[in-house]
N, C-alpha and C positions, 0 to 999 in steps of 0.2 A: 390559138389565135393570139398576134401580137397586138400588146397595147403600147401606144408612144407614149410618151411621161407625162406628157401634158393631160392625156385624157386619164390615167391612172390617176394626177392630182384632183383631179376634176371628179375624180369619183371618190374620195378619201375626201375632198372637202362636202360632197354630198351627205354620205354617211355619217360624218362627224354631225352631222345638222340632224340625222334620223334618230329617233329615241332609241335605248340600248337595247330594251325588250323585241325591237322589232328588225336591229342593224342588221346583222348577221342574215335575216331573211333578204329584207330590202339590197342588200350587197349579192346576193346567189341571182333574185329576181331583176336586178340592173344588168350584171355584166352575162347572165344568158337572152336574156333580150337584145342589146348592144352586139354581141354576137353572133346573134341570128341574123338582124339586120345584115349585121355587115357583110355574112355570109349572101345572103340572099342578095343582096350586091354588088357580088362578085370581087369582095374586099378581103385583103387578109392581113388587116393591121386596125384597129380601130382608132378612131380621132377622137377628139373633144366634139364634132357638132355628132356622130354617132352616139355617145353616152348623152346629149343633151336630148338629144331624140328618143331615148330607151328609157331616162328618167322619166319625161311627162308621159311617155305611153303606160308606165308603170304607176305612175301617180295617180292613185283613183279621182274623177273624174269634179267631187266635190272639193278638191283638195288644188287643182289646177289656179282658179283665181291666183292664188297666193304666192303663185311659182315666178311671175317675173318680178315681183319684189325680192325673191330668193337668187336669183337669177342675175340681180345687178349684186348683192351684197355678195355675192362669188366672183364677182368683175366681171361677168357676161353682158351683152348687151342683149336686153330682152327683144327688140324689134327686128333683130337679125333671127329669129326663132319664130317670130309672129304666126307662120305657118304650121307650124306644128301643133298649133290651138285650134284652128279652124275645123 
């Protein structure tokens, strides 16, 4: 599966944020979800809003508040996501 740069930075600045004990999992469990997605899609390149989408699917569900502050300090804009919380 092809990643465009934008969604590989977008995941290299996620990771950087995940504690080290856990990167290496959290990195396997992003980009096979992101993946799958895209797959199931009928996509064969992944973008930035498919990795924004695999992150909070991945992100246990206590740990979500916390994501669109995370979210804008990556330059995303968290209300273009809004839906992905619901």
């Amino acid at each position: 599966m092809n990643w465009n740069d934008a969604a590989e930075d977008l995941l290299a600045s996620i990771l950087a944020r995940t504690p080290r004990p856990v990167r290496d999992q959290a990195e396997q469990s992003l980009r096979a979800e992101a993946e799958s997605m895209a797959e199931n899609e009928g996509k064969n390149r992944i973008n930035v809003e498919t990795v924004v989408a695999a992150w909070v699917r991945t992100t246990p569900q206590s740990l979500r508040p916390e994501m669109p502050r995370q979210m804008e300090q990556l330059g995303l804009d968290p209300s273009e996501y809004e839906w992905l919380f619901e």
